[in-house]
N, C-alpha and C positions, 0 to 999 in steps of 0.2 A: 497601598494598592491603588491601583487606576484600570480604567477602562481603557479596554485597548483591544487591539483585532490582532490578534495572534494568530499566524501563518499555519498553515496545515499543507505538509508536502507529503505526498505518499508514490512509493514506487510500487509498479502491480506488476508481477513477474508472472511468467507461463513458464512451463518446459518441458519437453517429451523425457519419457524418461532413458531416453540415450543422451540428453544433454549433461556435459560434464559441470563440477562445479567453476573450474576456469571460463569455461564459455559461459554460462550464468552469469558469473561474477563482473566478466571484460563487456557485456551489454547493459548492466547496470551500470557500470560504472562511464559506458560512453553517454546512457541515458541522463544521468548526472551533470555526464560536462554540457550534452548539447542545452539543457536547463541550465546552467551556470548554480548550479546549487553544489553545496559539497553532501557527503553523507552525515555529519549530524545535524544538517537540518529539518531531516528525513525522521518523519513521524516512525513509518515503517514500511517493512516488506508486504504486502498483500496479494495473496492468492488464492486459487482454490483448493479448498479441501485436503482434496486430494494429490495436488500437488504442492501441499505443504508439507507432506511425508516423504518428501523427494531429497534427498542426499543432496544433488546439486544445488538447489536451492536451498534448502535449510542451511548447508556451509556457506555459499554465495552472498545472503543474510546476515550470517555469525561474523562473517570475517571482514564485515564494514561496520558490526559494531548495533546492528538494526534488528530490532525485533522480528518476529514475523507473525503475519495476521491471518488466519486463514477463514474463507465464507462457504458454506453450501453452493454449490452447485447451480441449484436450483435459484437462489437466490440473487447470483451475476445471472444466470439467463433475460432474469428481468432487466436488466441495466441498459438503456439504449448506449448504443456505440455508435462512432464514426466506421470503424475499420471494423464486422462483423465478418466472420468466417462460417461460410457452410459444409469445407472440411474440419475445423474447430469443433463447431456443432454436432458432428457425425459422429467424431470422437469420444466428447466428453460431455455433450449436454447443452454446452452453453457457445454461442456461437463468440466469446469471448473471455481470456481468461485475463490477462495482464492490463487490457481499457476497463473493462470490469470494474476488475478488484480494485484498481487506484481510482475509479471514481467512488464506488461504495463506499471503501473504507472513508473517504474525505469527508463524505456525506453522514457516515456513522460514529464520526469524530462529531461531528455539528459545523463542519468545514462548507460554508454556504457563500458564494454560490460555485461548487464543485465543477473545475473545468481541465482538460488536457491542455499542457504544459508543454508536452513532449509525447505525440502520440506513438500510438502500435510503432515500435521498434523492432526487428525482426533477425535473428543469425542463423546457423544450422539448425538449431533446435530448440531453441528457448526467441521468447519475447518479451519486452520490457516498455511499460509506458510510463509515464509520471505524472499527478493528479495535484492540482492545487486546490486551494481555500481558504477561507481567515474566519476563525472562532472570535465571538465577542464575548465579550466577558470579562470579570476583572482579574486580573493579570500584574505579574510582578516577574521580573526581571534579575535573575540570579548576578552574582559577578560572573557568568561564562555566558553561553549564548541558549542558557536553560529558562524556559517562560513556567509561569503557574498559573494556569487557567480554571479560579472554581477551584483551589486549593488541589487540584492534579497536576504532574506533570506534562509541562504538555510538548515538548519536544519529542520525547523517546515515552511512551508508553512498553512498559515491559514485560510483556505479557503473550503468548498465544490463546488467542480464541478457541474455546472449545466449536462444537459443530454447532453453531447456530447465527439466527439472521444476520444480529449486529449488536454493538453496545446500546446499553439503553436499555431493556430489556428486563429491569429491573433487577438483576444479578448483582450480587458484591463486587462481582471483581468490574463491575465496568468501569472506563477510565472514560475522560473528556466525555 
């Protein structure tokens, strides 16, 4: 095992719930390219709460293979953004749901220092951003492109969040 700064990519999804899983899925997947990353580089999907109960998303998610992470509400409210919405805000609380979620979740991996990669992306009805970071720690090197951060996974953490702030939190099931 070695020390080494293992990547942390997270994609943060939005979407009304008119948004289909094809639309979901073709804005992650341009958010993707214009990052030059492929999807199992991707930690995971992150969003809120509430729209992680969303059909479009949750399949948009499953059918690249990516977890999905979902935060309170309350919690991205806090998150400074570039691109805030005070239609967003009006809606659901937080004047950001997909710059949010992918910098939290980066942040809540221990992804430091947490910055947009690829910001607020925007189609009919859904949003997509991508959040970068690099965890230190010691780390080993599968024969595929899978790291072990702290004896976790740390590519694909496999798991959805229950409703709370973040990992770390002292819970079993936290990962990275």
């Amino acid at each position: 095992m070695t020390r080494a700064a293992v990547p942390v990519a997270v994609i943060g999804a939005g979407a009304s719930t008119r948004a289909g899983a094809a639309e979901v899925g073709a804005l992650l997947d341009a958010v993707l390219r214009e990052a030059g990353v492929r999807a199992g580089a991707v930690w995971c999907v992150a969003t809120a709460d509430g729209r992680g109960g969303e059909p479009a998303v949750r399949a948009a998610a499953r059918d690249r293979g990516l977890p999905l992470v979902a935060y309170p509400v309350p919690v991205l409210a806090r998150i400074e953004v570039p691109h805030p919405s005070d239609a967003v805000r009006s809606r659901t609380g937080t004047a950001s749901v997909a710059e949010a979620a992918a910098l939290h979740a980066v942040r809540a991996f221990g992804g430091a220092p947490a910055r947009l990669a690829v910001p607020k992306r925007a189609s009919g009805y859904a949003t997509a951003a991508l959040a970068t970071g690099a965890v230190e720690g010691d780390a080993e090197q599968d024969e595929g492109d899978t790291f072990r951060h702290n004896g976790a996974e740390g590519v694909k953490p496999w798991y959805l969040l229950p409703e709370r702030d973040a990992p770390g939190d002292g819970d079993s099931e936290d990962c990275p």
